[in-house]
N, C-alpha and C positions, 0 to 999 in steps of 0.2 A: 504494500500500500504506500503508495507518494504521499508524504505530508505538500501541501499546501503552502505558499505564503502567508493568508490567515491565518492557518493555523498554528505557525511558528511565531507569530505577532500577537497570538489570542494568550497560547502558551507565557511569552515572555510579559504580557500584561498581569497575566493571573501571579507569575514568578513572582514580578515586582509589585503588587498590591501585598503579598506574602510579607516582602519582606520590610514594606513601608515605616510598620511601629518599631522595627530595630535598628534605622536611621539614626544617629544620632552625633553630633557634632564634625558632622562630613563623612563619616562612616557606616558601618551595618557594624553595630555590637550586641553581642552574646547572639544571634540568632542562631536557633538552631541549624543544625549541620545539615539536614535533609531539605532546609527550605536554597537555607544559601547553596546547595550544590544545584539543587532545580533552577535555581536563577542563574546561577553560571553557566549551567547548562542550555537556560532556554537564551540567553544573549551569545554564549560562540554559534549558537541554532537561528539564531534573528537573520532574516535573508538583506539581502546589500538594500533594498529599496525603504528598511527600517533604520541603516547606516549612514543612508543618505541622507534623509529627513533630518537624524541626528545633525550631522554634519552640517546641515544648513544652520541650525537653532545656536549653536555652537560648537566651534569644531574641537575645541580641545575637549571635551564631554565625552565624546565614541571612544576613542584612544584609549581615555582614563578607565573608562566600561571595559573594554573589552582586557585591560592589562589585568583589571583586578579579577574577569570572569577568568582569564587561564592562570593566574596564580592560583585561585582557591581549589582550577581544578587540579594543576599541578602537585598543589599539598595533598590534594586529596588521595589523589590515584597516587603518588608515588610517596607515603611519609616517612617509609624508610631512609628515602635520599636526605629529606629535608633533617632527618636525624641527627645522619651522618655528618652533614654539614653543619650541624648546630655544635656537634660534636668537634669537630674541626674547628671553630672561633675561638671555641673555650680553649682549645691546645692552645691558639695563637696567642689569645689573652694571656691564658695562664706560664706559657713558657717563651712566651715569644714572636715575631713574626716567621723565622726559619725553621720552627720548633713544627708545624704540621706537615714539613716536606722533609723532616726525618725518615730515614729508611726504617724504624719502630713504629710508623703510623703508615707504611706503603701498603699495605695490604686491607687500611681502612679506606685510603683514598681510592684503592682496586676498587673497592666494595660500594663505593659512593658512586663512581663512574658506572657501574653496571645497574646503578638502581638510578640513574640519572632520567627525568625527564626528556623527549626528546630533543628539545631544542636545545639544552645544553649541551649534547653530544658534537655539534656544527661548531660552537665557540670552541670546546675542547680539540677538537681536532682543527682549530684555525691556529691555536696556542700553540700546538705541538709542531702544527707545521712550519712555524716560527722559530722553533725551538730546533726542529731537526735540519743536519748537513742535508748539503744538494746528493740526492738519492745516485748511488753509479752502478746500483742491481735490485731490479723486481722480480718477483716469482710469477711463476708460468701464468698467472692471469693479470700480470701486470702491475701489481701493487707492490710500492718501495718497499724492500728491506732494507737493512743498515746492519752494520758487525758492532760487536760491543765497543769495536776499538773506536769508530766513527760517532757513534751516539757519548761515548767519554769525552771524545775531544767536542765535543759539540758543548755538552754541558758542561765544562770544565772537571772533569773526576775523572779518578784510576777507571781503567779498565777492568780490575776487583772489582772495584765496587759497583760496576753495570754488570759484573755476572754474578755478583751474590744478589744482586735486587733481582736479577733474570730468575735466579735457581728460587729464588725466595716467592715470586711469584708463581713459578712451578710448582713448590711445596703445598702454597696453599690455592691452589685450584685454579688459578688464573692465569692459564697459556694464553688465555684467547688472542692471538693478538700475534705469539712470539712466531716466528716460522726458522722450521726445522728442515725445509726442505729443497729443492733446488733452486739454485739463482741465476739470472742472467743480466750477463750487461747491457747499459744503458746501451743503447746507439745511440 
């Protein structure tokens, strides 16, 4: 069955009448969590011709809608990640700023990146590929490899210490990623 335009705009009406009494000094506070998930859900659901209207009335309004409707849905669906990263500030706080890129917290940062939201993962691999030497072999479908020596000299550290993060990552479950397999040169 097609939903409708109406009925993605009757939907996001009902949402927001919901969640009207828990407005409060520019916010929605304490509302319950099954109202505000239905209102985030009925606004990333609102079709472009309710976006536009917005848009006309005041354009910074849509924008603000829509950042906070995928935030909540983001906490929602993934609160493992948002855990981890809660987890993550307090190291910062507590020990430091170098203190949560300790190789003692790499296998939580593993654990954060695999519960990550999807949008996060396009930043994360915009960082890395900042971060990584110009690639000079990919495996048979194309995608850069790098030796441990080329990734040390990238981030400035022993090459130890990129094969004990390697093996440490092995230990605890998270190859995803490493390749063990043939390589070929750039052309």
């Amino acid at each position: 069955m097609t939903t409708t335009d109406s009925q993605r705009i009757a939907r996001l009406m009902a949402a927001h009448e919901a969640m009207v009494p828990y407005w409060k000094d520019g916010a929605f506070m304490e509302a319950p969590a099954a109202l505000a998930g239905e209102y985030a859900d009925a606004l990333l659901g609102a079709p472009a011709t309710y976006w536009d209207a917005v848009d006309r009335l005041d354009p910074s309004v849509g924008p603000a809608m829509i950042a906070w409707a995928q935030g909540h849905v983001e906490r929602r669906d993934h609160p493992e990640f948002f855990a981890m990263l809660a987890e993550i500030g307090r190291i910062r706080d507590e020990q430091g700023e170098d203190a949560a890129a300790a190789p003692e917290y790499a296998d939580l940062l593993m654990k954060m990146m695999h519960a990550a939201p999807p949008r996060y993962w396009g930043e994360a691999e915009a960082i890395a590929a900042d971060a990584m030497p110009k690639a000079t072999h990919v495996d048979d479908h194309g995608q850069p490899v790098y030796s441990a020596k080329q990734i040390a000299d990238a981030l400035g550290v022993s090459v130890e210490a990129i094969e004990a993060s390697i093996q440490h990552m092995e230990d605890v479950g998270f190859s995803e990623g490493l390749h063990a397999g043939p390589v070929h040169p750039v052309q």
